[in-house]
N, CA and C atoms as an extended XYZ file, in Angstrom:
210
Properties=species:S:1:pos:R:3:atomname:S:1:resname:S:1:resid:I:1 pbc="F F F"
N         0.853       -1.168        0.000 N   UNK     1
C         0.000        0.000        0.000 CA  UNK     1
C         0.899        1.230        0.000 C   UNK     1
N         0.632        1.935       -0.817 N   UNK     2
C         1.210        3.933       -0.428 CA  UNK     2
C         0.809        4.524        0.391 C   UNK     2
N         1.433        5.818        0.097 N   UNK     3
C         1.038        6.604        1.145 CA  UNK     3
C        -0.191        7.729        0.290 C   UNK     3
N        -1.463        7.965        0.503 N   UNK     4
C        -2.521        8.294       -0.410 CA  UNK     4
C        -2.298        9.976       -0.071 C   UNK     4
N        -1.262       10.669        0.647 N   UNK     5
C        -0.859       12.115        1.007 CA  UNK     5
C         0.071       12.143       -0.334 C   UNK     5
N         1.194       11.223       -0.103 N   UNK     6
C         2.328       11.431       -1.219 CA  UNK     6
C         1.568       11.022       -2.442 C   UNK     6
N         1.202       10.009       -2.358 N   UNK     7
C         0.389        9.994       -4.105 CA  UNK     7
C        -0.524       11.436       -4.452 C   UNK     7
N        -1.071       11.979       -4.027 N   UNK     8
C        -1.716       13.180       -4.503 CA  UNK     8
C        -0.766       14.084       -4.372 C   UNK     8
N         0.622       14.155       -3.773 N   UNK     9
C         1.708       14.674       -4.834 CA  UNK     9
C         2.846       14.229       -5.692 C   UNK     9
N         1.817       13.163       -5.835 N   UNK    10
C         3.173       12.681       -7.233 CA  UNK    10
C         4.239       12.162       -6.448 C   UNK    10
N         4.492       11.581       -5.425 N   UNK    11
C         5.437       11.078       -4.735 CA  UNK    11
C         5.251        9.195       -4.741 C   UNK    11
N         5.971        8.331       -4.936 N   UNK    12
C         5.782        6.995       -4.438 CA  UNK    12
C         6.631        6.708       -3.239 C   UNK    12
N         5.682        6.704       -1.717 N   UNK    13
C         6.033        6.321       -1.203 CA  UNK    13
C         5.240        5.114        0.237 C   UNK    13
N         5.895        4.631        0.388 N   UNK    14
C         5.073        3.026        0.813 CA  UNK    14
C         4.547        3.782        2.361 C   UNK    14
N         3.436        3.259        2.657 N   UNK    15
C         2.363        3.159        3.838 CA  UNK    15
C         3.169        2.621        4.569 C   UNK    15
N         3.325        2.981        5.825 N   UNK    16
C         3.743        2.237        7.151 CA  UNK    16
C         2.154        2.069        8.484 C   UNK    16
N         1.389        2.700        8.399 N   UNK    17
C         0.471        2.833        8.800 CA  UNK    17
C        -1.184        3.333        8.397 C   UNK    17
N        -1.944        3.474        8.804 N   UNK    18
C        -3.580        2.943        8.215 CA  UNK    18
C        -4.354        4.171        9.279 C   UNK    18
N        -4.755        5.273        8.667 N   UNK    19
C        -5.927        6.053        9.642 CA  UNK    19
C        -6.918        5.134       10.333 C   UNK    19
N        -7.229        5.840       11.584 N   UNK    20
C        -8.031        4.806       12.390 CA  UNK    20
C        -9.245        4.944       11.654 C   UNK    20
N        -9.539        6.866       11.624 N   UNK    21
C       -10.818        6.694       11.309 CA  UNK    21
C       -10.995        6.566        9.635 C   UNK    21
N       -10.247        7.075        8.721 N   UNK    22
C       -10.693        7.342        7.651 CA  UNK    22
C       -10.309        6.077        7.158 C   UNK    22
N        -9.284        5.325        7.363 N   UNK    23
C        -8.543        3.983        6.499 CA  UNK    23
C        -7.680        4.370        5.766 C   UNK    23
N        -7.044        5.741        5.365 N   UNK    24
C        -6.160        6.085        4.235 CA  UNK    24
C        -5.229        5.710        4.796 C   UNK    24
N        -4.062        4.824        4.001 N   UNK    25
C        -2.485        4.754        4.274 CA  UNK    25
C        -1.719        5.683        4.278 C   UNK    25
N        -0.472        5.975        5.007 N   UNK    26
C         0.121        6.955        5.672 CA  UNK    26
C         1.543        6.930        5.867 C   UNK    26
N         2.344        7.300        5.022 N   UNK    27
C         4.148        7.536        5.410 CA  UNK    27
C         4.039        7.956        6.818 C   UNK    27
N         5.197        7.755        6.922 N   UNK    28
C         5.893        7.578        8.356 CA  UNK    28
C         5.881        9.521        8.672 C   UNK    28
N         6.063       10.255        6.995 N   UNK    29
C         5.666       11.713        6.945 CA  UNK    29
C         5.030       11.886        7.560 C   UNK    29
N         3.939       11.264        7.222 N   UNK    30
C         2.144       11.612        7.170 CA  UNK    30
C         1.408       10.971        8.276 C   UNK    30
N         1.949        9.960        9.265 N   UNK    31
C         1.391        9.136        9.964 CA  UNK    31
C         1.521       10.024       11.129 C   UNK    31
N         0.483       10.538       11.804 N   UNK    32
C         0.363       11.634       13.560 CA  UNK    32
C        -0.212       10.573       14.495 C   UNK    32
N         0.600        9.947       15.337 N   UNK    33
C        -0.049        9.164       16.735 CA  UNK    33
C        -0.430       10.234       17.597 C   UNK    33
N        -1.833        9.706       18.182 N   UNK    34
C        -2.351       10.803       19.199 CA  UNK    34
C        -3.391       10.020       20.295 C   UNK    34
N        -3.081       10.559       21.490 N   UNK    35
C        -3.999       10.222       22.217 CA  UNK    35
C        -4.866       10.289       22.507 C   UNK    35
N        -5.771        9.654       22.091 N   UNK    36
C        -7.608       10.021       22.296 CA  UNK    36
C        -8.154        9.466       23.301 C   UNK    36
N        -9.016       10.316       23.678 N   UNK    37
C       -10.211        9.659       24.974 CA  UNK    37
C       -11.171        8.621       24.131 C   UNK    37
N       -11.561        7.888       25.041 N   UNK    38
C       -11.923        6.882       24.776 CA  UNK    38
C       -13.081        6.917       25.705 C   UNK    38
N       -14.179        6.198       25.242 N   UNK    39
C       -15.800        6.552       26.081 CA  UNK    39
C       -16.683        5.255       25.670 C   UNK    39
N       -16.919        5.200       26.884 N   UNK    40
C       -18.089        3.627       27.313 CA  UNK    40
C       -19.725        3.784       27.582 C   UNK    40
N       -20.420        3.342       27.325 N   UNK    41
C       -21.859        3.370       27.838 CA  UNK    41
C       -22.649        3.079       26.689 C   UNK    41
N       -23.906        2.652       27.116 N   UNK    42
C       -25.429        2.391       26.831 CA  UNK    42
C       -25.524        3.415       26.000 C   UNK    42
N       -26.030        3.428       24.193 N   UNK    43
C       -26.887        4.009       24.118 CA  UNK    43
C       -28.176        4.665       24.040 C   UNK    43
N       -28.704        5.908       24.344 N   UNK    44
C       -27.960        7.159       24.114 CA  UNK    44
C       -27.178        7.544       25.284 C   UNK    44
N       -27.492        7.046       26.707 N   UNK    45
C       -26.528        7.356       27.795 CA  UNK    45
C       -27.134        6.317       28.939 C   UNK    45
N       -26.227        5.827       29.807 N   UNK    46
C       -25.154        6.647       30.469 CA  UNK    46
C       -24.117        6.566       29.375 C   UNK    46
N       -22.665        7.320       29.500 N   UNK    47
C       -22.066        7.324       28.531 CA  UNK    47
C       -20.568        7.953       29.871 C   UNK    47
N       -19.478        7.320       29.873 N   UNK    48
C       -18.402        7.708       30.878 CA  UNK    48
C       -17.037        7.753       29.827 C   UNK    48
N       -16.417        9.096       30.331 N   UNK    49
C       -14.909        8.481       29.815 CA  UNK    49
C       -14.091        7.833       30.024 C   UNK    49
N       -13.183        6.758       29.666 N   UNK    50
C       -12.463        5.794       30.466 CA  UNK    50
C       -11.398        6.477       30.884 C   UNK    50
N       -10.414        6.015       31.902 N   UNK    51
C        -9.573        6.683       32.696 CA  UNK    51
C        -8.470        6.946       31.748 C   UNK    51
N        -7.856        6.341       30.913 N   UNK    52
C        -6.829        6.378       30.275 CA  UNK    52
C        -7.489        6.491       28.234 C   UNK    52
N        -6.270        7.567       27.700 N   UNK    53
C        -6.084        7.539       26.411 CA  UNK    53
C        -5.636        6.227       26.034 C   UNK    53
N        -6.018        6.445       24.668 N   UNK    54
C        -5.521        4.995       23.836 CA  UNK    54
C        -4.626        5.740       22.744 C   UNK    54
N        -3.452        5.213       22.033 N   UNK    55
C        -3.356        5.737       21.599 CA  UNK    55
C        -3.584        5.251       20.115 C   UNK    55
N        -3.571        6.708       18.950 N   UNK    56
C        -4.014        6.036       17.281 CA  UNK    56
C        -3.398        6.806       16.561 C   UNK    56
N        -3.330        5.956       15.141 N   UNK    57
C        -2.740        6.607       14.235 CA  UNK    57
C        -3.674        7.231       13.279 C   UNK    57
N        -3.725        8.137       13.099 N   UNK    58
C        -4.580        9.529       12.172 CA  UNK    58
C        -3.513        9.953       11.126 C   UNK    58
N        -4.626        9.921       10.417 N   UNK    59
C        -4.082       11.202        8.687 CA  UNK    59
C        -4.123       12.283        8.999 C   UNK    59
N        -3.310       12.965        8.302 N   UNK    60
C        -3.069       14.767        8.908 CA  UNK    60
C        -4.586       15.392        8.975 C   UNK    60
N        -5.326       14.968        8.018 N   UNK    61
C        -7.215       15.342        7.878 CA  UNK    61
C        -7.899       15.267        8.796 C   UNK    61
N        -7.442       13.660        9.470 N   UNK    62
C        -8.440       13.255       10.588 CA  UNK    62
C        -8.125       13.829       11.415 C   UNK    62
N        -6.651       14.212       12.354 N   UNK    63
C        -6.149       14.496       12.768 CA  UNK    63
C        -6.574       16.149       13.184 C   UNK    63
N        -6.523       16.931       12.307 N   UNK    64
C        -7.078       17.802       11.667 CA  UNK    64
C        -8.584       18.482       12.307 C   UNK    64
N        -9.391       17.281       12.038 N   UNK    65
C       -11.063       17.293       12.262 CA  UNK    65
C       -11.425       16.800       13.904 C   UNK    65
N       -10.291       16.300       14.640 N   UNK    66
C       -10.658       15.734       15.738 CA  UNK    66
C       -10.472       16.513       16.591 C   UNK    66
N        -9.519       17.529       16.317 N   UNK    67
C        -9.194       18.806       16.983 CA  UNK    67
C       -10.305       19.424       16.671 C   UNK    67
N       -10.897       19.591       15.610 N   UNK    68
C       -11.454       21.041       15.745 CA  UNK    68
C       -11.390       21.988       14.818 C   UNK    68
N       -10.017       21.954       13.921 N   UNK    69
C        -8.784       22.725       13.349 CA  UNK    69
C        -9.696       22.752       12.047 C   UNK    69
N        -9.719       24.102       11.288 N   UNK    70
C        -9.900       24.129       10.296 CA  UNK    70
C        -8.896       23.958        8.654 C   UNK    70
């Protein structure tokens, strides 16, 4: 698999990792580990955060959108 950042610039370079949320493959460039909260419960609620981050690998996009960041 590539990296689907470097292919949309004309770059070949191989995937080392997989967005959690979106699935796009990701150079080692392009690959952002981050710690996210993580949340349990019934839906629509109760709903709790668990004590500890997990951590994931995100595309600069997702990455991007989970913040907030325009």
């Amino acid at each position: 698999m590539k990296c689907y950042v470097c292919a949309k610039l004309g770059r070949d370079t191989d995937a080392v990792a997989i967005c959690i949320v979106c699935g796009m493959g990701v150079c080692m460039d392009h690959a952002i580990r981050e710690d996210t909260e993580i949340w349990e419960g019934g839906y629509p609620f109760p709903a709790k955060k668990i004590k500890h981050k997990l951590p994931r690998i995100l595309c600069p996009e997702c990455s991007h959108a989970m913040k907030g960041d325009k």
